[in-house]
N, C-alpha and C positions, 0 to 999 in steps of 0.2 A: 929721244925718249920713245920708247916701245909702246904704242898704245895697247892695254891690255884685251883680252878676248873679247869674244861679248856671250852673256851668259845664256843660254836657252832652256828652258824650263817644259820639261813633257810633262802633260796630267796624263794619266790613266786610271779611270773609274773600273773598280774591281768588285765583284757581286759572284761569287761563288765560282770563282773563275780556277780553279784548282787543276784545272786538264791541260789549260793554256798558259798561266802565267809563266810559268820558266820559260817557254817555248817564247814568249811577247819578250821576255826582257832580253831574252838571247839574241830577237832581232832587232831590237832597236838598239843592244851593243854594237854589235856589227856594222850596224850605219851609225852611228854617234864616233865609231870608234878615228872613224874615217877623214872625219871635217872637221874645220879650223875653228872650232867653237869649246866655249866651257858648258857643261850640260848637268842638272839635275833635271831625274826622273821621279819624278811625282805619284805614286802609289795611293788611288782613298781604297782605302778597303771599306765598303756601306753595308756591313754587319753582317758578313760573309759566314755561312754557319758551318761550311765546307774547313777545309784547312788551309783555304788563301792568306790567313793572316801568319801563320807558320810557315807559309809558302815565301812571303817576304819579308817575314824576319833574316831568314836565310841569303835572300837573296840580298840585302841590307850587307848583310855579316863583308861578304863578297864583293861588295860594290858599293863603296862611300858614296856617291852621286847619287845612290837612292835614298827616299826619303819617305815615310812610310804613316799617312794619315786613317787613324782605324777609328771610324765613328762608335759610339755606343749602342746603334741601332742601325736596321736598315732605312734610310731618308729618300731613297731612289737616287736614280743617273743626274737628274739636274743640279739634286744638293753634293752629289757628289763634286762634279764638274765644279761648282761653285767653290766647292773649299778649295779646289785644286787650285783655280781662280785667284781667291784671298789669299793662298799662302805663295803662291809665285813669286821668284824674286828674279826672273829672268828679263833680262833686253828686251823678250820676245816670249812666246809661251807657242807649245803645240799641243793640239787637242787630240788623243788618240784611243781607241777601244782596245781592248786584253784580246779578245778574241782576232786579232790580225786582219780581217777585213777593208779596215782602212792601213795601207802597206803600207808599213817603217819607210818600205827603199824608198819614198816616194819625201823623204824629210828633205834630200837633199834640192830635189825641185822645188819647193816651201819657201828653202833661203836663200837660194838662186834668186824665186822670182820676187819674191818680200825685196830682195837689194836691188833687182834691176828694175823693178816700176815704182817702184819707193811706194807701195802699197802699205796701209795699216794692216789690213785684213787679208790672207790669201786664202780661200774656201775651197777645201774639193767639191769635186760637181760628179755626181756619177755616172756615168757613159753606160757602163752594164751594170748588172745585178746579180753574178753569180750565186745558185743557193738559195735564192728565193722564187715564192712560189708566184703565181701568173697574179695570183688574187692578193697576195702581199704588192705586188705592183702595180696592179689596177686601180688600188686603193691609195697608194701612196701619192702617184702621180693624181690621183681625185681631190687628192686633199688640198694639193699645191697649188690646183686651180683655182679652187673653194675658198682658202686661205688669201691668195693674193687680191682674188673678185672682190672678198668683204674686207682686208686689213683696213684701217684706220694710217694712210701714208707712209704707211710701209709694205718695201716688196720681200718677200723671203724668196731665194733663189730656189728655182726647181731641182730635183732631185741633191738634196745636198742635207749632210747631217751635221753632226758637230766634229768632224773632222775638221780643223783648220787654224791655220796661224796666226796669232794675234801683234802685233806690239806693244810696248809697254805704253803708250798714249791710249790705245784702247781697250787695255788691260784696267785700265785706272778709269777709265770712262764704266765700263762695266762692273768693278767693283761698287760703284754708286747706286746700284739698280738694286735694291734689297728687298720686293718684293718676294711674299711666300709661296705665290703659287707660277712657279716659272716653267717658263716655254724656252727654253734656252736658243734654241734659232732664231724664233722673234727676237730675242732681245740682241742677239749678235747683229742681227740685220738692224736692229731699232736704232742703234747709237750711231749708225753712219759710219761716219767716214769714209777715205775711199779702200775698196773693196773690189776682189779680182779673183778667177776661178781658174783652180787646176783639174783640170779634167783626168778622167782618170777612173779604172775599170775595177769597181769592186771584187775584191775575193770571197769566195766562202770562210765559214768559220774554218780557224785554223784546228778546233778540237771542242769537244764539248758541245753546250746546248745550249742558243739562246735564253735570252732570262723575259723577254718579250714576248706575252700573247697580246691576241687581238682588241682585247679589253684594257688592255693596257694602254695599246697604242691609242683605241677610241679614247679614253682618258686623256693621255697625251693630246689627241687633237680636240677634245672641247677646250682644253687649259689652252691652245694656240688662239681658239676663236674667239674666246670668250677675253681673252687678255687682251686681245690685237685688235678687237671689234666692236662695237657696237651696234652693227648693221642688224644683228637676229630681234632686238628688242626695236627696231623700226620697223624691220618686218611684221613684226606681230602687233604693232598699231597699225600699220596697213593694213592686215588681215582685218581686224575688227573696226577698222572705216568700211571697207568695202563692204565687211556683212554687213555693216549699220545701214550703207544704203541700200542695197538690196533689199534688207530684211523693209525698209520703208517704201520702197517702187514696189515690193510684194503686198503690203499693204492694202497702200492704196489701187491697185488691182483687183484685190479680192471686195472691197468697199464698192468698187463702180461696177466688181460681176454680179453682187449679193444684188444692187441697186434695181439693176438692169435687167436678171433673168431671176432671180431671189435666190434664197436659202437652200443650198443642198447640204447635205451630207456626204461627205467622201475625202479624198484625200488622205487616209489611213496612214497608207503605206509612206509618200512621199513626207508627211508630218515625223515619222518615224525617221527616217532618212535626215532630218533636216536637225532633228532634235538631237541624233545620235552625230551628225558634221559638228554641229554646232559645239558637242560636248569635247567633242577631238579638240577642237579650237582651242576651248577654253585651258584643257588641259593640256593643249601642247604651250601654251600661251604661259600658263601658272608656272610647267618646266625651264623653258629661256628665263623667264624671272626670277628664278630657283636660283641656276646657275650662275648667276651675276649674283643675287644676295647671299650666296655662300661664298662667293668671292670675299665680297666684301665682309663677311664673317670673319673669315680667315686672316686678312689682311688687320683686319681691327682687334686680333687679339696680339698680335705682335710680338709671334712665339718666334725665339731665332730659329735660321734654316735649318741646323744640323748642330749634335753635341760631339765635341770630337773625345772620343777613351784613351786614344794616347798615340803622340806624335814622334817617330824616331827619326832623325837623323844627324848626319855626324857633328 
């Protein structure tokens, strides 16, 4: 009896991607076309205003393997990833960007190394950064540190994005995580199991213009810290122990100088200084609590991730 294929399933989160998608789907025929596998390509279009959704109707027409998820709004990259996620019906699933960055050639090293270490997860790791700017990396590499120093028992690997191979054990493990406000790294790293890295040297964009500013990504990484930590609201009860005692050895300082030489006037400036620290505090203190209870806002209204407008495939 012929055991049959095994199926692999690519997502591709698409966001006004009109420059590169023909050029994305041309290469990862060419590598898909090549190996012993059965393959749908997974298409979210996340309310693309460009002509990406006309881009892959086309390419649909052309190629039964695709499959073409187009939300009714923009929901971002994570809920995009996510539906691609829930509708997978593959052995295995790969995670991939339109813009070509993370390189198709590189699928077939994915299920090389997924069969030879009997790996759940195989992650790229980036080695270089072609394309990006000194201060996009300075930052990224800060975050990794920040991230992994405060996570709550989890490590997220250094330089590494949502590039990477799943199987279907943790494929299923993931679909269970239906949290609203996702960190999708965190949660690939959260669920375990074991997990192994394909190194490997980013490209530039193939075409077109990032859809990522810096406010985004800041975004992006409060949702990492704040999902994966608790350490920033410890912090800020340490903060305001330490001023408690301070603020009381200062006290009683001033108590045994009034006692001992008496009553001056002075102090102006440093009263100024202390009132105006102290305000910083309070209100950097009020913001970390902000951000958790918006969390928890969000979580508690229990709106789903994403509305899908209409799903093709064959």
């Amino acid at each position: 009896m012929i055991k049959p294929k095994e199926l692999i399933s690519i997502i591709i989160p698409c966001y006004n991607e009109e420059a590169v998608i023909n050029i994305c789907h041309k290469a990862v025929s060419d590598v898909i076309d090549t190996l012993d596998y059965n393959f749908e390509i997974i298409y979210i279009n996340d309310g693309s205003s460009d002509s990406t959704h006309q881009l892959l109707e086309k390419i649909h027409e052309q190629d039964a393997r695709s499959v073409i998820i187009s939300f009714s709004r923009n929901f971002g990259k994570e809920a995009a990833m996510t539906a691609g996620i829930d509708n997978a019906r593959g052995d295995a699933l790969i995670i991939l960007d339109a813009d070509l960055q993370d390189p198709p050639a590189l699928i077939p090293d994915m299920l090389h190394m997924w069969k030879e270490t009997g790996a759940d997860v195989v992650y790229g790791q980036r080695l270089e950064r072609e394309g990006e700017t000194w201060f996009k990396k300075f930052t990224s590499n800060g975050f990794y540190k920040v991230i992994n120093f405060i996570a709550n028992n989890v490590e997220i690997p250094k330089n590494t994005g949502d590039f990477r191979l799943m199987n279907r054990r943790s494929i299923d493990a993931l679909v269970q995580l239906r949290e609203r406000h996702r960190f999708m790294k965190g949660l690939f790293a959260w669920i375990g199991f074991k997990q192994v890295a394909l190194q490997y040297n980013r490209e530039p964009r193939a075409a077109g213009e990032t859809k990522w500013n810096y406010l985004q990504l800041w975004n992006l990484a409060l949702e990492g810290i704040a999902g994966f930590s608790t350490k920033p609201l410890r912090v800020a009860s340490l903060f305001g122990l330490l001023i408690s005692i301070a603020s009381f050895i200062f006290a009683i300082f001033i108590i045994f100088k009034t006692m001992i030489f008496g009553a001056e006037v002075e102090g102006w400036a440093s009263l100024s200084v202390m009132i105006s620290f102290l305000s910083g505090i309070q209100l950097l203190t009020i913001g970390i609590l902000g951000e958790y209870i918006g969390r928890i806002f969000g979580e508690a209204k229990n709106r789903p991730l994403y509305f899908i407008d209409s799903f093709i495939k064959k």
